[in-house]
C-alpha positions as CSV (number, residue, x, y, z in Angstrom):
1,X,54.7,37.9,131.5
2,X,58.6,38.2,131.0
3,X,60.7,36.7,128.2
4,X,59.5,32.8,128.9
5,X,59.7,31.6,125.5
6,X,61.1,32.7,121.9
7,X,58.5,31.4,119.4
8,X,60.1,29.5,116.4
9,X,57.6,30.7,114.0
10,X,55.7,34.0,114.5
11,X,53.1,35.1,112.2
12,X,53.5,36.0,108.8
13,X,51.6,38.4,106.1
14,X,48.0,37.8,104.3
15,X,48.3,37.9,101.1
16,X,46.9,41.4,100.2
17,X,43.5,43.0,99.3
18,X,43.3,43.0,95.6
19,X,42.5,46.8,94.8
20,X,42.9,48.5,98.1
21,X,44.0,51.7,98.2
22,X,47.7,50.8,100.2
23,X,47.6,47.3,99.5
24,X,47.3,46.4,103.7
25,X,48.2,43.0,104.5
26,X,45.4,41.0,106.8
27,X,46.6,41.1,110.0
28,X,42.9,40.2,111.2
29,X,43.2,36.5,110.6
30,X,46.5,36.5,113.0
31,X,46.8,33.9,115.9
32,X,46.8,36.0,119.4
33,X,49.7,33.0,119.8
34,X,51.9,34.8,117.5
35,X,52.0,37.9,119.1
36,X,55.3,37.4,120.8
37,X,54.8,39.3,124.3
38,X,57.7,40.6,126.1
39,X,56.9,42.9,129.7
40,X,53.2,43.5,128.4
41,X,54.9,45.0,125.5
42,X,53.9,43.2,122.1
43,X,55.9,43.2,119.5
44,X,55.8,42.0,115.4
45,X,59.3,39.9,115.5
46,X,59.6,37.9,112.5
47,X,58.0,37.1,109.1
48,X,57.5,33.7,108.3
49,X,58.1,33.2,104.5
50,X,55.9,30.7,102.9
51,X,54.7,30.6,99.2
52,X,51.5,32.1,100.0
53,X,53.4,35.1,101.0
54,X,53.1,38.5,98.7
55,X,55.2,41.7,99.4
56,X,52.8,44.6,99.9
57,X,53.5,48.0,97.6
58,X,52.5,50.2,100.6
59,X,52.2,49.1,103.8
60,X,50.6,50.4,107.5
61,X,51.2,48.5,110.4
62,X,48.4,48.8,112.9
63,X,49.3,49.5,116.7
64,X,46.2,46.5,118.1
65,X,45.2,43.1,116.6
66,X,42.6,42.0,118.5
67,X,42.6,44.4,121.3
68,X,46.2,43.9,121.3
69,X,48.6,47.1,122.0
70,X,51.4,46.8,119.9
71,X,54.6,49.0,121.1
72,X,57.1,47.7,119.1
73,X,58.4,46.3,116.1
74,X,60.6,43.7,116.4
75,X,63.7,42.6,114.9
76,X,63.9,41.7,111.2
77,X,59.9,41.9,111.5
78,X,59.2,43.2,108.1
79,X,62.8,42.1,106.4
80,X,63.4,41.7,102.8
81,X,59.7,43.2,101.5
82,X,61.5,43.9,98.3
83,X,58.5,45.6,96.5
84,X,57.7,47.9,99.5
85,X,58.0,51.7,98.6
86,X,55.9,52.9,101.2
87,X,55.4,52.4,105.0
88,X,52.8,54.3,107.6
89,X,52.7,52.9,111.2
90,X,50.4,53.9,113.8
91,X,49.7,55.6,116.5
92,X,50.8,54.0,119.5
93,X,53.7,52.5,118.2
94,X,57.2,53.6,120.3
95,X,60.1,51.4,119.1
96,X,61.8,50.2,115.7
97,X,64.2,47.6,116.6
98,X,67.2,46.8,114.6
99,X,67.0,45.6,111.4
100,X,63.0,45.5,111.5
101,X,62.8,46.9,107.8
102,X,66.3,45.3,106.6
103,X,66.5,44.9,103.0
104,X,63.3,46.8,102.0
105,X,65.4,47.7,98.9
106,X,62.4,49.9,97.6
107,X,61.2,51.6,100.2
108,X,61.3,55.6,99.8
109,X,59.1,57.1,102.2
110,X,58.5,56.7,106.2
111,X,55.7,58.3,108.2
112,X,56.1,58.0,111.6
113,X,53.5,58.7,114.7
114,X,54.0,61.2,117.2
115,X,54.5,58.3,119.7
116,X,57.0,57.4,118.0
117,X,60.2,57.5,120.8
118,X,63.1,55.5,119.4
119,X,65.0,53.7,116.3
120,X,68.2,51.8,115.6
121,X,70.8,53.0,113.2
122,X,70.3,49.7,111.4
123,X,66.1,49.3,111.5
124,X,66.4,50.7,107.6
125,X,69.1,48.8,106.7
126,X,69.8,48.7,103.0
127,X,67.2,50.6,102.1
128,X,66.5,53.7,99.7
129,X,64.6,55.8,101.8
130,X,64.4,59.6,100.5
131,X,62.1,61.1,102.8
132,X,60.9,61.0,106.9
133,X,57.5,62.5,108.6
134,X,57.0,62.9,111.8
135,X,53.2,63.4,112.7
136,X,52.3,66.8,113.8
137,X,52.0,67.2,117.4
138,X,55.4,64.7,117.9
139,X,57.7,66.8,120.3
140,X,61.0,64.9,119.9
141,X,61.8,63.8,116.6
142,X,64.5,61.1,117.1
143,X,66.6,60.4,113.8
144,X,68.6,57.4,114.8
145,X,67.1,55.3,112.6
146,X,68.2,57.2,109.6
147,X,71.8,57.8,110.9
148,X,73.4,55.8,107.9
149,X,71.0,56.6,105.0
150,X,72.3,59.0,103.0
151,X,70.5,62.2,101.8
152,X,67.6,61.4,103.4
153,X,64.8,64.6,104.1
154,X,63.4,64.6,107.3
155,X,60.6,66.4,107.6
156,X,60.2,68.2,110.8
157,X,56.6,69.6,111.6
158,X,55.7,72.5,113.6
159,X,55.2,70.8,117.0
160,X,59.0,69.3,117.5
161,X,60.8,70.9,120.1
162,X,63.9,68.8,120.2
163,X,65.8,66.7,117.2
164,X,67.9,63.6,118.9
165,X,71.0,62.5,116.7
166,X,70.7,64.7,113.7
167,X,73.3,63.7,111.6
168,X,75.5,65.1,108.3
169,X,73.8,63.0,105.8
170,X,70.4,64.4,106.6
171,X,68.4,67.4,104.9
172,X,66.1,68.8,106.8
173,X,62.8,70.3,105.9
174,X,61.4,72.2,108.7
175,X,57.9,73.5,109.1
176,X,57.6,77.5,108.4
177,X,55.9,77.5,111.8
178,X,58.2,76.0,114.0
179,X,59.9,78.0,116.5
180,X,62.7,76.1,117.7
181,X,64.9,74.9,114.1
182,X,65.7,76.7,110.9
183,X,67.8,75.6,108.4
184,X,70.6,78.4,107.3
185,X,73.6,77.4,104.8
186,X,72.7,73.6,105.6
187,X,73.6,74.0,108.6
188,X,70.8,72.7,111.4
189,X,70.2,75.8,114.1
190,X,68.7,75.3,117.1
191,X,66.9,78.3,118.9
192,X,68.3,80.4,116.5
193,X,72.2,80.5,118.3
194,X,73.4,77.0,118.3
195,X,74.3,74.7,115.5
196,X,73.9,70.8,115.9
197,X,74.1,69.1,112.4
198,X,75.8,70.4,109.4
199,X,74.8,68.7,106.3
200,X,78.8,68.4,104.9
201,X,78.0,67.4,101.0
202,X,78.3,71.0,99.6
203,X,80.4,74.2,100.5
204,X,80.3,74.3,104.7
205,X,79.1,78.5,105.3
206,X,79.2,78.9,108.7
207,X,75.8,81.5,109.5
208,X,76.2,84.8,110.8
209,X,75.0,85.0,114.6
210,X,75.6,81.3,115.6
211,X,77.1,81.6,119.6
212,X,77.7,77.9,119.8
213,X,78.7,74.9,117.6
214,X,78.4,71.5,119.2
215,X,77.9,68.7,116.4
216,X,76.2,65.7,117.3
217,X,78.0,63.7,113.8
218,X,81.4,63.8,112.1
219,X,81.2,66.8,109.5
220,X,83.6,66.1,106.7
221,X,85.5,69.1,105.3
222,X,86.5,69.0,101.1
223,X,87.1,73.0,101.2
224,X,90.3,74.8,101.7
225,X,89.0,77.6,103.6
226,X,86.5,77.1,106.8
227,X,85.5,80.2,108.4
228,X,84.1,80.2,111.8
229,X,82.9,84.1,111.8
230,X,82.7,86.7,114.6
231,X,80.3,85.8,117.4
232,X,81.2,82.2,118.1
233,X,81.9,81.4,121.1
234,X,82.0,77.4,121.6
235,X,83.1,75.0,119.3
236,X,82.2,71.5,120.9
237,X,80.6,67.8,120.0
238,X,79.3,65.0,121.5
239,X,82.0,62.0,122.0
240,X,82.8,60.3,118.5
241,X,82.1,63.8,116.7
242,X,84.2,66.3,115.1
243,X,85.6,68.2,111.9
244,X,87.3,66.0,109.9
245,X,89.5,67.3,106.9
246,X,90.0,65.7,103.5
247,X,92.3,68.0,102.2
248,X,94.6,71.4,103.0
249,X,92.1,73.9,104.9
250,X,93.0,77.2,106.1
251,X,91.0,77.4,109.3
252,X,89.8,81.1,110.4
253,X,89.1,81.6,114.1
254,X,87.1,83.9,115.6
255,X,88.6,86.5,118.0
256,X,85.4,85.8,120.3
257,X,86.1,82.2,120.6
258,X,86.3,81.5,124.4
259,X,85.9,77.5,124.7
260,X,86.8,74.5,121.9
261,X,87.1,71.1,122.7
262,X,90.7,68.9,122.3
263,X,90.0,66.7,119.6
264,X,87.4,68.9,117.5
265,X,89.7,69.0,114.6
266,X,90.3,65.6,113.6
267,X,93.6,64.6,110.9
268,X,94.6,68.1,111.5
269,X,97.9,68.2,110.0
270,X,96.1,69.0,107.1
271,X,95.1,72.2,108.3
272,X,96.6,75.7,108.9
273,X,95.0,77.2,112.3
274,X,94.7,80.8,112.5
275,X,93.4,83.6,114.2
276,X,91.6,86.5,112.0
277,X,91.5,88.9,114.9
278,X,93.5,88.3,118.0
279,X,91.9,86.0,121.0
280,X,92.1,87.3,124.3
281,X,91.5,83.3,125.4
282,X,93.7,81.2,122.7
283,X,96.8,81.5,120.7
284,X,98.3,79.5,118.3
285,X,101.4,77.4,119.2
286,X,102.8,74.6,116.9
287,X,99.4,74.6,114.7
288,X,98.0,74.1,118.3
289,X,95.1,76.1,120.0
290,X,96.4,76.9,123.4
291,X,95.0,78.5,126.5
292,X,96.7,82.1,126.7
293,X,97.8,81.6,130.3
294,X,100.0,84.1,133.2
295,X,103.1,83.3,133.8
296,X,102.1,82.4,137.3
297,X,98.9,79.5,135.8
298,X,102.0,78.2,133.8
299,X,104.2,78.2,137.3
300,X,101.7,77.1,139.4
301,X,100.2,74.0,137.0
302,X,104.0,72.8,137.0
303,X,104.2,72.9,140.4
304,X,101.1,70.9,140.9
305,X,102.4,68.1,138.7
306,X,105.7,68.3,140.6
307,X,103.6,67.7,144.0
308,X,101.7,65.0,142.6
309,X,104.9,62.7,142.0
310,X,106.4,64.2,145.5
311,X,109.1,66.4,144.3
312,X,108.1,69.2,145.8
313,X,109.3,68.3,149.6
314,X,112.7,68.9,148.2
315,X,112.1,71.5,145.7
316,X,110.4,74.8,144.8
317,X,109.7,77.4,142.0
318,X,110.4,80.9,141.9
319,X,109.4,83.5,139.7
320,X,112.3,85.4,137.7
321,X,112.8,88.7,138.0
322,X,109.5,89.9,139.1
323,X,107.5,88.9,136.8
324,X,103.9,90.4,137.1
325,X,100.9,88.6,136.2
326,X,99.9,90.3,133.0
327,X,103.4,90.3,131.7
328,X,104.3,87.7,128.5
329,X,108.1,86.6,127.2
330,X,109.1,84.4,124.9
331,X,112.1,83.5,127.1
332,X,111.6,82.4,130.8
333,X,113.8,80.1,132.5
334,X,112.3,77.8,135.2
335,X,114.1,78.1,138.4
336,X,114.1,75.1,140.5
337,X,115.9,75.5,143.9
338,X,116.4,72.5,146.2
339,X,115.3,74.0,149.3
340,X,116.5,71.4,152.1
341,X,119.4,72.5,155.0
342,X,121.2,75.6,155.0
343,X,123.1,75.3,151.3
344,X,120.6,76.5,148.5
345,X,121.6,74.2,145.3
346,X,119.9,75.9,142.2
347,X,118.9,73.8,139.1
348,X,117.8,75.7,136.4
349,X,115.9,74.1,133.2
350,X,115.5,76.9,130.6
351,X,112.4,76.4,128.5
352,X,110.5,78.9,126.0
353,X,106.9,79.8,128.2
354,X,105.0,79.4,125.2
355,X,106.4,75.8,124.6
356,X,106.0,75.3,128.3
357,X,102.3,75.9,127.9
358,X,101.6,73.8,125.0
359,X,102.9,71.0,126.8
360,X,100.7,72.2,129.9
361,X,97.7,72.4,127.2
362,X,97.9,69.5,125.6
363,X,99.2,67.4,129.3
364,X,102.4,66.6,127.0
365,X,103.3,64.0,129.0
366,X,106.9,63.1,127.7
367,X,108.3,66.8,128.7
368,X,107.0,66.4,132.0
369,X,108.2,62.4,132.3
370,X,111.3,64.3,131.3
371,X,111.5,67.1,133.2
372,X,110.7,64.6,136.7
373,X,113.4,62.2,136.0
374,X,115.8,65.1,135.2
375,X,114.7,66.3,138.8
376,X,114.4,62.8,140.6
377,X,118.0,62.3,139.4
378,X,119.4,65.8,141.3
379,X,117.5,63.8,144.1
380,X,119.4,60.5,143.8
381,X,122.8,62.3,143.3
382,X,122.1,64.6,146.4
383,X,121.1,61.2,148.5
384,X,118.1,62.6,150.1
């Protein structure tokens, strides 16, 4: 059955079992009508409130009423259950949609299932959660949910293999026995070489021995000093990620840094770039990290952008001097011939090589809108 009908009133909570141990609602004495079915997946999808209705202390949502599968708990399902402090849910159960446990002001402590798959940053909304179990044997231990709650301890067991959207509010407990995280200087390691999550609300200590950085959530930076020490190699994140700095920061660079993404550094006119040891791959330009590049890369990129708005049927670049291809100088002049008929007309447009490849590195567009009208004019004047 698909999405034929959206039920007005779906069912709502017993009152609870006086004296029982977790204070379970009912959920035996529930209409099979008010199981609001969606794709053969059932799912809770709102409370009706009504005066016989009681907030549960603890509560554990079963995964069948009636010989019912239930995959999913629906939207604003179990909203507002102000005195709830603790919630279990079952196996079986794949999906938290958004808001399902909005305004549980109470609620502290989550154990999920290992068939547990998927949550929305906003199924927890506005609540006090402290601490997350996954069940032992869960192999992906997806965090979404929790992305906005802050200092919240997830609790990884031995089985997880994978954590999906770790995020810089989160502490993470991981189990002794499991071989795939650790936790070093707050920082979240994967496989013992990579970081994913740095947990930003104390003194950021990059570990020893970490290859690769790549941060699945903003990491803010209060420090003045951030060291990224010997041995990294990559300093990436996922789209919407990055460093971002509060205050002044000296950041240290690693001489065996060989790949950084653009925009890691975010608000970085607060910082001071700087390599301890020198970079065979980077230098910095401007407070700019820029590819160290040959003369003849730098010569051969501006030709390329030169081709792609046509120029280069009436012009080309030559080297000066003979420049060789290990060689650096600070001052190179770009010599532009026009190279149509008999008379050679030569434009030169003098430019320091390490300016030149900034622009190149950062596809500085105004220089090269510059440098094409400066040349499309010779054009216009020469009537060709």
């Amino acid at each position: 059955m698909g999405l034929s009908k959206k039920l007005d009133e779906i069912f709502y909570l017993q009152p609870i079992f006086p004296g029982s141990n977790y204070d379970f609602p009912d959920f035996t004495n529930i209409d099979l009508d008010d199981i609001y079915e969606s794709n053969e997946i059932y799912n809770f999808y709102k409370i009706k409130k009504n005066n016989g209705f009681i907030s549960p202390r603890k509560l554990k949502i079963p995964s069948t009423i009636k010989d019912k599968t239930i995959v999913s708990i629906g939207e604003y399902g179990f909203e507002k259950l102000e005195q709830l402090t603790e919630l279990r849910i079952d196996e079986g159960i794949k999906v938290i949609e958004p808001y399902a446990f909005a305004d549980c002001k109470n609620l502290t402590t989550v154990f999920l299932p290992k068939s547990f798959v998927i949550g929305h940053k906003d199924s927890f909304f506005n609540t006090s959660i402290k601490d997350v179990y996954f069940a032992e044997g869960c192999k992906i231990a997806n965090c979404r949910a929790f992305y906005d709650i802050e200092d919240v301890c997830i609790h990884i067991p031995k089985s997880v293999e994978d954590i999906e959207y770790p995020a810089s509010n989160m502490i993470f407990n991981i189990n002794k026995k499991n071989k795939n995280f650790k936790v070093e200087n707050n920082c979240l390691v994967k496989n013992g070489l990579t970081i994913v999550a740095i947990n930003d609300k104390d003194y950021i200590r990059i570990p020893d021995n970490i290859t690769d950085i790549i941060l699945e959530d903003e990491v803010y930076v209060t420090q003045d000093v951030l060291i990224f020490p010997e041995g990294v190699e990559y300093i990436g994140a996922f789209e919407g990620s990055y460093f971002y700095f509060n205050q002044k920061c000296d950041v240290c660079l690693p001489s065996t840094l060989e790949e950084i993404d653009d925009k890691i550094f975010k608000n970085i006119e607060k910082t001071t770039l700087k390599f301890l040891n020198k970079n065979e791959t980077f230098y910095i330009y401007k407070n700019t990290i820029v590819k160290t590049r040959t003369l003849r890369e730098i010569f051969d990129i501006t030709r390329r952008k030169l081709e792609h708005v046509g120029l280069m049927k009436y012009f080309e670049i030559v080297y000066i001097n003979d420049i060789s291809e290990e060689k650096k100088t600070k001052d190179v002049k770009l010599n532009i011939f026009y190279n149509q008929g008999v008379e050679i007309i030569n434009v030169v447009y003098t430019i320091n090589v390490f300016q030149l490849n900034y622009y190149i590195s950062n596809d500085h567009e105004p220089f090269f809108g510059r440098l094409i009208y400066y040349l499309k004019n010779i054009v216009k004047k020469l009537k060709l």
